[in-house]
N, C-alpha and C positions, 0 to 999 in steps of 0.2 A: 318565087320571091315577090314580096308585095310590102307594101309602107302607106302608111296613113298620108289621105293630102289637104293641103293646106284649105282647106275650105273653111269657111265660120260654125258649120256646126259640128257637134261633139255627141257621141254616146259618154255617159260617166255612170262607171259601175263606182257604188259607194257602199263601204262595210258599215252595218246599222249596231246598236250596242247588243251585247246577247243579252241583257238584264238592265244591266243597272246605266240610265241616261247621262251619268258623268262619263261615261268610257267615250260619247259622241265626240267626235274633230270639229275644230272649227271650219273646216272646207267641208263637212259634212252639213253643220250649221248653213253656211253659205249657199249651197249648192241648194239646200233645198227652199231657201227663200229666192234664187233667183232663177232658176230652171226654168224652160220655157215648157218645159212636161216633164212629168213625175209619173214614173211606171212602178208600181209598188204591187208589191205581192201580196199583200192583202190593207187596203186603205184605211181601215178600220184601225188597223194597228199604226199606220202611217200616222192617221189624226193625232192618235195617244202620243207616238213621239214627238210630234211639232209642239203638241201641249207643254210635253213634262220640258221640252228644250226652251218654250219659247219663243219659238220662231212660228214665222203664217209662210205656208207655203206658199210662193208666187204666181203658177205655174200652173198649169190641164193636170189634173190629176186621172191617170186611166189603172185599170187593173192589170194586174201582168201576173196572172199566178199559172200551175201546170195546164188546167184544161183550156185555156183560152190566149197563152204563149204563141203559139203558129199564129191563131189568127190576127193578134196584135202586129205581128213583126213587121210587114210592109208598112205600114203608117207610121210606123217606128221609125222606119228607115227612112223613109218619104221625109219624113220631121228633120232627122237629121242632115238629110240631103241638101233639104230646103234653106239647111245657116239655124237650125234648134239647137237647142243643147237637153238635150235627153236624159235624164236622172234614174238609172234605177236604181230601186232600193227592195229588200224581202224582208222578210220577217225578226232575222236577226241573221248577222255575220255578213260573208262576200256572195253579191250575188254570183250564180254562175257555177257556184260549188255546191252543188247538191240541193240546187234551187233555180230557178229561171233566171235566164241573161244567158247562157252559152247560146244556143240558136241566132240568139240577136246579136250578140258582139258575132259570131261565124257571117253574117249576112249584112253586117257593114264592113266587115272586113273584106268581106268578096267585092264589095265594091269601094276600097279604098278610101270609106270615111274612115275619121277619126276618132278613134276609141282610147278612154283614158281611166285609169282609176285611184280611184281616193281611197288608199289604204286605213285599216282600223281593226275592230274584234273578229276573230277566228276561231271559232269553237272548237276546230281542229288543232290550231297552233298554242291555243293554251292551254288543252289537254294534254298534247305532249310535255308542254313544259312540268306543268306539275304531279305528270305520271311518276317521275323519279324513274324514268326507263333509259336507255340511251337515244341519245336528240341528234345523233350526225350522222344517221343514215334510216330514214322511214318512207312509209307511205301510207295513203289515203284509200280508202274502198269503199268509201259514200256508205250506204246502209246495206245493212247486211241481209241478204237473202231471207225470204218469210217462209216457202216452203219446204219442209224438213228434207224432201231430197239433195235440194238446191245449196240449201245451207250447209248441208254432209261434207257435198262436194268443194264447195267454196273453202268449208276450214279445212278441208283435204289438202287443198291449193298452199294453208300458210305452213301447214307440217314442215315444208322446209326452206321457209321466209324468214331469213336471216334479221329483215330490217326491221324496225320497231311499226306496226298495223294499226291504224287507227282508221275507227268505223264509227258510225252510229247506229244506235236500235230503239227502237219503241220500247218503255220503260212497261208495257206488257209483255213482252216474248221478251226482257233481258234472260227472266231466269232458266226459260229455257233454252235458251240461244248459249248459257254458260255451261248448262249442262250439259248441250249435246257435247261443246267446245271441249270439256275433260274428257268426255269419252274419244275423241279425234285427236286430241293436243295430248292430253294426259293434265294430270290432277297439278302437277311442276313449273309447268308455265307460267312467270309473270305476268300480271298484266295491273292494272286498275279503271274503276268504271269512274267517269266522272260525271256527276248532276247538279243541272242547274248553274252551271257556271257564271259567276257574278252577279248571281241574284241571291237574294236573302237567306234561302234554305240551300247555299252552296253545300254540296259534297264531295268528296275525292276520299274512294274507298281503294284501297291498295294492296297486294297480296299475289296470293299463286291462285290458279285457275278455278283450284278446289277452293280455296277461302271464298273467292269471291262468288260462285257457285254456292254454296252455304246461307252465304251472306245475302245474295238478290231471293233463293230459295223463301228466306222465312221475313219476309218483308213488302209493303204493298209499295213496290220502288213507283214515283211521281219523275215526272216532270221530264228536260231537255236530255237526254243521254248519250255521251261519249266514250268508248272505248279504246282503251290502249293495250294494246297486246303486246307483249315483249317478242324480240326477234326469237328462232330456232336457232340452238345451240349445236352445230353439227360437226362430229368426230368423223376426222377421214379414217377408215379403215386401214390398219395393216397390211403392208405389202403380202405379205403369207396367203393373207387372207382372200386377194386378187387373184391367186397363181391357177387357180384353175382356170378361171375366165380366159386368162389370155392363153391358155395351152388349146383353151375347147376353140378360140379364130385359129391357133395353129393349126388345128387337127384340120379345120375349115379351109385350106390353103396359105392361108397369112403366114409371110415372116415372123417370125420371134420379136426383133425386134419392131416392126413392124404395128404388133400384136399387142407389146406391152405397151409403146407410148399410147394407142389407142382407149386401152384398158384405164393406162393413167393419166390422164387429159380427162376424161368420164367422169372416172373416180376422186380426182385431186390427189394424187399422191406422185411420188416421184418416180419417172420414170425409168432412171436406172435403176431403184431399190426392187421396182417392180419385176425388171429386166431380172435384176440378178436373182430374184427370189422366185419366179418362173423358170429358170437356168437349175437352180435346187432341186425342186418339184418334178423337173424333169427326166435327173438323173436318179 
């Protein structure tokens, strides 16, 4: 168990716009005119948003992107030790989600500074919203596997992922990443891809697995890419349809009833229906 202490300096993870520079917060604005360093995943894009905002950054401006993250982090932290207040920001959305900042907030955390964040755009959390999928029970899977075994197994993994899946992919392997998807999910599964989220050429294409397979197939799809997968639909089987399972642990030693609740506890089904419809079978 561990809690932030009361020292003067701060990590502050901050959500940057996905597109369009009005979505910025005003703590967003703030933070990046008074921060004593500015850790930005690529600076370049950092300049362009202080431009379109406005604002002149205060603050050390250092780079903080994936190949140079380990080595930044001690000075990071030294800053922050020191009474800094330490701003990161990435390219667009929260840092830390499928972008640099988790290693560093994990490594002020081990040492009880003070870690804090300025909420804002989510490229994850707005694609679900306008998936038109169900929003109260999901999850995240960062991007999706590049190599075709890898990816096999991964969609293997949602075949019976109930919760609504949201990923991102490179808007060159969407269409095939859809296609292997129908061949593992099946052509029925909803889902929709979203592109470009709040910037000018937004899109949100919507459909079953096969549409949108279709649809990436005969298109030179551009730009930021979001998927939403709809959960697995799954029918518990028929008690009937268990009664051999649990006769073959009888045959094995096992109680009967022993047998069934094991069977149905596994299976999701009811334990005495199981019971008694192995009781049938058996006679």
């Amino acid at each position: 168990m561990s809690g932030d202490v009361g020292s003067g300096g701060v990590l502050l993870l901050a959500a940057t716009p996905l597109g369009d520079p009005e979505d910025a917060s005003a703590r967003l604005r703030n933070a990046l005119a008074t921060a004593h360093v500015v850790a930005a995943e690529d600076t370049r894009r950092l300049a362009r948003l202080a431009a379109a905002l406005g604002v002149v950054v205060g603050g050390t401006v250092v780079s903080f992107y994936e190949d140079v993250e380990r080595a930044r982090i001690p000075r990071l932290v030294d800053e922050v030790r020191g009474g800094a207040t330490v701003l990161v920001v990435t390219d667009a959305g929260m840092p830390a989600v499928s972008d640099p900042g988790y290693r560093l907030v994990a490594a002020c955390v081990a040492e009880g500074l003070r870690v804090r964040c300025l909420p804002g755009p989510s490229a994850v959390l707005a694609a679900l919203a306008v998936s038109g999928l169900p929003t109260d029970r999901f999850c995240f899977e960062g991007f999706a596997p590049r190599a075709d075994g890898k990816r096999r197994s991964w969609l293997t993994t949602l075949a019976t992922e109930e919760r609504t899946t949201i990923f991102f992919e490179s808007p060159r392997r969407l269409a095939s990443l859809l296609a292997v998807a129908v061949e593992v999910l099946g052509a029925g599964r909803p889902g929709a891809v979203c592109r470009e989220l709040t910037k000018t050429h937004e899109e949100v294409v919507r459909g079953s697995l096969g549409e949108l397979a279709a649809w990436a197939g005969e298109r030179d799809v551009r730009g930021e890419v979001t998927v939403v997968l709809g959960g697995a639909v799954l029918t518990a089987p028929e008690p009937d349809e268990l009664a051999d399972e649990v006769l073959a642990l009888v045959a094995g030693g096992q109680r009967l009833k022993d047998a069934a609740r094991r069977v149905a506890t596994e299976r999701g089904v009811s334990t005495k229906a199981l019971y008694e419809a192995a009781l049938r079978a058996r006679q």
